[in-house]
N, C-alpha and C positions, 0 to 999 in steps of 0.2 A: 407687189400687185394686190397679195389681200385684204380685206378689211372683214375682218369679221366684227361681230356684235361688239366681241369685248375688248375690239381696239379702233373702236368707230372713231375716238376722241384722238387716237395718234397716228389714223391711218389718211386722215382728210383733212380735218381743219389745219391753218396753218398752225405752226409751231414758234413758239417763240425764241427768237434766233439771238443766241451770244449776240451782245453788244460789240466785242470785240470782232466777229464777224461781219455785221453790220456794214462796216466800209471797204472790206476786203470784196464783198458784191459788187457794188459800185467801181471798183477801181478796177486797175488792166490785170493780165493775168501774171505780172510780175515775172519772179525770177523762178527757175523751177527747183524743186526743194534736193534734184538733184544734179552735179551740172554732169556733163560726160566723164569725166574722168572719175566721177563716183558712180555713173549708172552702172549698177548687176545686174547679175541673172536673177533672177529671183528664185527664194528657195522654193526648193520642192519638200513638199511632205511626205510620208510614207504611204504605200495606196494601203486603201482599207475601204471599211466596209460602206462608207459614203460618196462609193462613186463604183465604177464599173467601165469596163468597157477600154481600159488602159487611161482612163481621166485621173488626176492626183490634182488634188485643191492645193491650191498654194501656203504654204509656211507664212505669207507675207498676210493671209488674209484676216480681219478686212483690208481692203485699197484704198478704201473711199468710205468715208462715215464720221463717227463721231461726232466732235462738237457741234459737224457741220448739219445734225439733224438727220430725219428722213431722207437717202438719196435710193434713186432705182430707178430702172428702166433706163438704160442707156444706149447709146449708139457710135462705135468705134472706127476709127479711121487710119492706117497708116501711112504717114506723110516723113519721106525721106526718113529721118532717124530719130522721127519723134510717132509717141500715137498722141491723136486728138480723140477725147470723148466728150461727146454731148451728155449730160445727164439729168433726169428730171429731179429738182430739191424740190421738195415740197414745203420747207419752211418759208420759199419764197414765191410758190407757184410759177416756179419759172423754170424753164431750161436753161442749165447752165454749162461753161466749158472748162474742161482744165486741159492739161497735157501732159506728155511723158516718155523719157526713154527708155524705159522699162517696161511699163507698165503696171508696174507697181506704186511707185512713188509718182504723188502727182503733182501738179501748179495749185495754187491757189486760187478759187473758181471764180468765174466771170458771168455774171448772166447776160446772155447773146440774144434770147425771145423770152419776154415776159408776157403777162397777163394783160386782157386788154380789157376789162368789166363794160365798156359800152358797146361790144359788137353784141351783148345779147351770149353768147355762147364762148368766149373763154376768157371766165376769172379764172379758172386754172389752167397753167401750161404743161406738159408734161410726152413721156412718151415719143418722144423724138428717135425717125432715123432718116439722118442725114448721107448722100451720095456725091460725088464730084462729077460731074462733065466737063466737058471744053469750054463750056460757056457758065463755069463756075459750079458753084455746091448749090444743090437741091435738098429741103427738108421737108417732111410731113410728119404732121405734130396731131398730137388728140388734144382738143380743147374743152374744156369742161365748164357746166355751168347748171344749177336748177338739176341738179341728180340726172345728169344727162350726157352723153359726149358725143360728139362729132371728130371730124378729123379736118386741119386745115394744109398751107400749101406755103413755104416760103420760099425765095432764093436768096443768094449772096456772092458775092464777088469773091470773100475773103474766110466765111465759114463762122464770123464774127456781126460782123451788121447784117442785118436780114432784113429784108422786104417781103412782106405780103403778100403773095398775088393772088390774093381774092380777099375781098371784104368777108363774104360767107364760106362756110365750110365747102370743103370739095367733095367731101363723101358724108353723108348724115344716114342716121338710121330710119330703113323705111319700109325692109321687109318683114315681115313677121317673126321669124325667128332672128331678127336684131334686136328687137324688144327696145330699147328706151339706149341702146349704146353701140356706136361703133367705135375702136379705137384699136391702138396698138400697130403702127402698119408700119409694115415694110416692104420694102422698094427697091424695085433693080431696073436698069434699064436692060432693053433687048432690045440690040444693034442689029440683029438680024430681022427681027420686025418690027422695027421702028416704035416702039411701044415702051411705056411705063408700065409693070406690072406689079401688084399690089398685092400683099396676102395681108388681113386686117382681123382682127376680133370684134364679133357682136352678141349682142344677148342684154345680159343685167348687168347693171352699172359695176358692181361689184359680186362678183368678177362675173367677166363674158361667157358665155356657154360654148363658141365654135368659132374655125376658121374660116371665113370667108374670102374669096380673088375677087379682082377686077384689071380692068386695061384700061387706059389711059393715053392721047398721043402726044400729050400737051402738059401733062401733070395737073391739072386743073378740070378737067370732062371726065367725067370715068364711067365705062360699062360696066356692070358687075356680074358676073358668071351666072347662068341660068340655073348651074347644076348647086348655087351655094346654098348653107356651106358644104365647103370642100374638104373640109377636116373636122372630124366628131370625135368625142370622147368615146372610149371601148368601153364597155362595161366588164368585158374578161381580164381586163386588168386594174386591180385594186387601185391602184397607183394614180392612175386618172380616170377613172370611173365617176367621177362627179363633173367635171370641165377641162376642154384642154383652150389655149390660147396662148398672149402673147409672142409671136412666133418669129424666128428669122430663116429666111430661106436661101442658099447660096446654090450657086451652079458646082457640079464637082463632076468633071466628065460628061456620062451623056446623064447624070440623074441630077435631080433637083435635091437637097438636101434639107429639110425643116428639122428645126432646134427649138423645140417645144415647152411650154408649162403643162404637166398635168395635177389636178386637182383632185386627192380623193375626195375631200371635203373643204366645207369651208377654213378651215383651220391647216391643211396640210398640202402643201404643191412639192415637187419634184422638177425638174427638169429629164422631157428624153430626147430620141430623135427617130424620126421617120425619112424615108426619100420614095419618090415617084421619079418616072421615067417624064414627065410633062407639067409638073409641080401642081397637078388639079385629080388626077387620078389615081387611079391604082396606089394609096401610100402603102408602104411596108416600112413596120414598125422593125424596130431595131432589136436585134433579141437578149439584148442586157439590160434593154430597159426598167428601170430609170438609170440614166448616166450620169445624174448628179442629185446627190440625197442630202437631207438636212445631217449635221455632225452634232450627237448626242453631247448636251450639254455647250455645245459653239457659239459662237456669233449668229449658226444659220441654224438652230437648236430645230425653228419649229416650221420653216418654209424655206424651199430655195426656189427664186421667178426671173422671169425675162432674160432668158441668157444671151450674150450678140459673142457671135464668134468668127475668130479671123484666123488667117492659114498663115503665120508668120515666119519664114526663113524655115518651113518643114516641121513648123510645132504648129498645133494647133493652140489657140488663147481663147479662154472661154470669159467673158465680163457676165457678172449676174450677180443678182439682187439677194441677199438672205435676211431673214429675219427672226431675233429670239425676242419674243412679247414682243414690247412696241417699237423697239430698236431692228429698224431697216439699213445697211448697209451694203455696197458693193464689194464683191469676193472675186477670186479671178482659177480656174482648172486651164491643167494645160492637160496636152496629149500629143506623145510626140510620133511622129513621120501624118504622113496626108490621110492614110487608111485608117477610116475610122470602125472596121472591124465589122462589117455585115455579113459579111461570108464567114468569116474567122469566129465568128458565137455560135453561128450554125455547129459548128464543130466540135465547138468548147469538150461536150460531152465526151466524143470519140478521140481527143487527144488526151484529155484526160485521165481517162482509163489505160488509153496507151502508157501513160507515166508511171502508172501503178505496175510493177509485173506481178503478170501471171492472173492480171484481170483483163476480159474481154468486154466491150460492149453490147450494152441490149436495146441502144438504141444512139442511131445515129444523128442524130437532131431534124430530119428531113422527112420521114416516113415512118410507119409502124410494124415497117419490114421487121418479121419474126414473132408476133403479135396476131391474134385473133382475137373478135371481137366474137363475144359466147353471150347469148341472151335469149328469154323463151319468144316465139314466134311475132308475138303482140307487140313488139315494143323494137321488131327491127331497123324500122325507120326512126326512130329516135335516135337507137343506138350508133346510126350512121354517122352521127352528129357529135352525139355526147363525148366518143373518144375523138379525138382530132390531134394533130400536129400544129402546134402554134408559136410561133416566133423561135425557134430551137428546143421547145417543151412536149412533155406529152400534157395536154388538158382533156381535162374529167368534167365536164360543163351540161348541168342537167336544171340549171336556173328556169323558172317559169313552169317547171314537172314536176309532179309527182303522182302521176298515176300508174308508173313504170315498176317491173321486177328488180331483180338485180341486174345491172351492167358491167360485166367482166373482161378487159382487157388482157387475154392469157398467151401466157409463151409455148410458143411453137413445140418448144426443146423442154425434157424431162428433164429433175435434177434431183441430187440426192444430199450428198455431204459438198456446203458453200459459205462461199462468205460475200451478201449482196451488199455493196452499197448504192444509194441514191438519196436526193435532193429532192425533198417535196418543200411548197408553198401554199397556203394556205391565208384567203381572206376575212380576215375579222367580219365575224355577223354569222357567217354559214352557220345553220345548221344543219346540216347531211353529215353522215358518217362513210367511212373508207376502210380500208383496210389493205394491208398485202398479203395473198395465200403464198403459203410455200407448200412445196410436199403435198399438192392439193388436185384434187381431178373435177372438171366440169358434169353437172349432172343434167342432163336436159329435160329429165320428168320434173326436177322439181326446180331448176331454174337457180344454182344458187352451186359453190365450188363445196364438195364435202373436202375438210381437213382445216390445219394450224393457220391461225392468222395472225401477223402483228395488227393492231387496229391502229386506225387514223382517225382522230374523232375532232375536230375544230370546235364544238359546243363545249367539251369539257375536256380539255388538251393534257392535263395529268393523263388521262388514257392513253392517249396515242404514245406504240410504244410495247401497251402493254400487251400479253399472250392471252387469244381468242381460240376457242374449239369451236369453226363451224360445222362439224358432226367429223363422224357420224354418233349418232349419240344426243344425248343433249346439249345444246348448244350452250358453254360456259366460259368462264373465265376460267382460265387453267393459271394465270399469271398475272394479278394487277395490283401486287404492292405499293402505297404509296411510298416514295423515293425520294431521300432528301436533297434538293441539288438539283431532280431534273428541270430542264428550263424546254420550251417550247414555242418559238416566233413565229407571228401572224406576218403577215406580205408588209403593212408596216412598221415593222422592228427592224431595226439593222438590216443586214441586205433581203432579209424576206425571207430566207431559206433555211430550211431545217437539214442537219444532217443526220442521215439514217442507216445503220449499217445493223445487218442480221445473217449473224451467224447460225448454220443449221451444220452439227458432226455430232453423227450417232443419235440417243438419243436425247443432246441439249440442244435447247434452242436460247441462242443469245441475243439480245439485241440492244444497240447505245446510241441511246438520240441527243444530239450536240454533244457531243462526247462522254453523255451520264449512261454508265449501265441502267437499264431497266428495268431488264427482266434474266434470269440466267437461271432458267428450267429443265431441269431432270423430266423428258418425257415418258421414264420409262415402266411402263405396267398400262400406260394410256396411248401417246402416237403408237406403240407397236401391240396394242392388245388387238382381242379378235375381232371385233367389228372396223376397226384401222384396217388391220391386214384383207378383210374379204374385199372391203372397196383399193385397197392395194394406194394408200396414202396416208401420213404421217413418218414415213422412212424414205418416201420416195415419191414426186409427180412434181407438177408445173407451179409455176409462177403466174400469180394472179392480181394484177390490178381492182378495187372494188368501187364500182358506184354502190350505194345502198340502198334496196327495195324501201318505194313513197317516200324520196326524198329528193329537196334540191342540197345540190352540190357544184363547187367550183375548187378542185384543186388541180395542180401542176406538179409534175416531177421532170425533172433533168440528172444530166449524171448518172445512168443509170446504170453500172457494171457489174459482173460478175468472175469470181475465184471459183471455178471446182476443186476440187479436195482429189489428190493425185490415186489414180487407181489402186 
């Protein structure tokens, strides 16, 4: 799907295609490279930290690529005990088809709809998804031409020869925020109200900014939604905070389910997924997201896009495009039984903990049940805000402010001798600081937790980690040696998440972020001297989450449990 600056030359113009290729386009789709008595299962890889959600990239990937050039954007079908996939080559500007009874191993590809340079609007074909009715296969294709795209309309008898039905596009860009490109669309028919429904991407040619709907009763007329678009990129999530698009939408019960690209930047896409109850409103994101991440060093090193996914015999199969530098390929994630886990990440947190013995939860992924939100008077209406419950997370979101105090997130429940772990994330760019009080008591004259802090610092991440004295006293570093080893992930690194575990018995306080000791301090002559004890903290009080006074801030914790230390 990308094209940034610095692969303009391998992301658009055609490619120059093996000679030996050359007449394998032209010709039929041959024999396939497996016959049945050799189709597998395909392997599975180990899960890990590029995917989520119960997804595991397949052992086999890539499926699709190599000699054959730029392939992506595709669109899958199963037909008795083969899959057919349409795919857009861009070495030929065409869509083209192979097949498969695995889905791994595929035919030798056939271009079915090429380019047509004298309708004005597609020398380039691409972006196909094709559907079956009774009266044959339906496809709608983006055609591109003059830094522009449109979407067109074919049918066919056989899924193979295609017919046009319409000289001109059937959906062009014309609202405002479609800017110079519609494309990407997908299609399902609705037998219960006789309609074609369409979810498409519009915006800038590379890449679209937003999901757009429409209806259709003909596949050729289309209305398009008053409310569009109907799908925006979040800015509370690093991951696609820049564009979301190419999108496929299936029915799964009574919800709509969308299988998403999001964009942090021009350089990095992810795949997630969202569902609404009516596939136009209310979406809710999925709380693992992203469900498919680039694999460091891989075939899909630096983008994974356009995912099309099908429910096969209780597995799900995921087709999607990755790409390291200019080499675009198709990859394939599976996920097995139907439940793709939106209830079950909710949870994540509180089973979790459960596995651990002898740790309880301090937050259930739902609410901020056992949590208070402590701030001076001026800034309570922010602070309504700034803490929230988001997709299974707690988020810390004070973006667009800084004329605020501190904003303290603190536990109900007193503690003494523990051992806290949790899961914070953090996006590249923030400057705001964080922190977590332990042994600490809220002050409401001066608006700020007196006692021990680990700090959370995203501007300069060697910090985070290290031991803060927010009073009483002057406020210092009791603890910031630099540490050989420790390491610290932004939202995109590996799955995003830091691990944080701080021990507090007696008077040490310990703490090891992704598993590097940090800090392992002797508090004693300091947490238990006399101005510690008159405020009655450093050997004893709450747990405190920190926004940081005149700053923006965007973090996230999950995970968030706790061991007390037996009486």
């Amino acid at each position: 799907m990308l094209r940034p600056s610095a692969f303009r030359g391998a992301r658009n113009p055609p490619r120059r295609l093996p000679t030996l290729l050359l007449g394998v386009a032209a010709g039929g789709l041959g024999a396939l490279i497996h016959d049945a008595a050799a189709a597998a299962v395909p392997a599975i890889a180990s899960p890990a930290a590029d995917t989520a959600a119960g997804w595991i990239k397949s052992a086999d990937n890539p499926v699709l690529g190599g000699s054959l050039g730029t392939c992506f954007d595709v669109s899958v079908m199963r037909e008795g005990d083969r899959h057919r996939m349409w795919f857009s080559w861009r070495p030929r500007k065409s869509v083209a088809l192979v097949e498969s009874r695995d889905g791994v191993h595929w035919s030798e590809p056939r271009i079915v709809l090429g380019p047509r340079p004298e309708s004005g609007w597609e020398d380039d074909i691409n972006r196909p998804v094709v559907i079956k009715r009774h009266d044959g296969y339906h496809a709608w294709y983006t055609g591109q031409a003059r830094d522009q795209s449109w979407i067109g309309y074919a049918t066919s008898p056989d899924g193979v020869t295609w017919t046009r039905a319409s000289r001109q596009p059937v959906l062009s860009p014309e609202q405002p925020w479609e800017k110079e490109a519609v494309m990407c669309p997908h299609v399902i028919w609705d037998e219960a109200e006789g309609l074609y429904r369409m979810w498409y991407s519009g915006g800038e040619q590379y890449e679209p900014d937003a999901i757009g709907y429409a209806v259709s009763p003909d596949g050729v007329n289309w209305a398009k939604h008053a409310g569009n678009p109907v799908f925006r990129s979040d800015s509370r999530f690093a991951w696609e905070s820049h564009k979301v698009t190419g999108c496929q939408v299936v029915r799964q019960g009574d919800w709509h389910v969308m299988f998403y690209i999001g964009f942090q930047d021009r350089d990095h896409a992810q795949i997630g997924i969202a569902r609404s109850r009516d596939g136009i409103t209310g979406w809710e994101r999925h709380p693992a997201n992203p469900i498919i991440r680039p694999t460091a060093d891989g075939w899909d090193h630096d983008a994974c896009y356009k995912p099309f996914a099908l429910l096969d015999d209780g597995t799900w199969r995921l087709w999607y495009n990755g790409r390291h530098g200019s080499a675009e390929q198709i990859g394939q994630a599976l996920h097995e039984g139907e439940d793709l886990g939106f209830e079950a990440a909710r949870t994540d947190a509180l089973e979790f903990s459960r596995a651990e013995p002898g740790f309880v939860s301090l937050f259930d992924g739902k609410t901020l049940e056992g949590w208070t939100i402590r701030c001076l008077p001026k800034d309570r209406v922010l602070a309504a805000r700034a803490w929230t419950v988001d997709q299974g997370t707690i988020l810390a979101d004070t973006m667009g402010h800084t004329g605020h105090f501190y904003i303290m997130l603190v536990s109900r429940k007193e503690y003494g001798d523990f051992v806290l772990r949790l899961r914070l994330q953090v996006e590249r760019g923030i400057t705001g600081n964080s922190g977590i009080q332990i042994r600490s008591r809220y002050d409401p004259e001066t608006g700020w937790m007196e006692g021990p802090q680990i700090d959370i610092n995203p501007p300069g991440p060697e910090l985070t980690g290290k031991l803060w004295n927010e009073g009483p006293g002057p406020h210092r570093w009791l603890s910031n040696e630099t540490i050989e080893g420790q390491k610290f992930h932004y939202a995109d690194e590996g799955d995003g998440w830091n691990d944080l575990e701080i021990t507090a018995n007696g008077m040490r306080i310990r703490s090891v972020l992704n598993g590097v000791t940090v800090v392992d301090y002797d508090g004693s002559g300091v947490l238990d001297d006399e101005p510690h004890r008159k405020l009655n903290v450093g050997t004893r009080g709450r747990i405190g989450l920190q926004i940081h006074s005149y700053q923006e801030l965007k973090l996230r914790f999950k995970d968030v449990r706790i061991r007390e230390a037996s009486p």
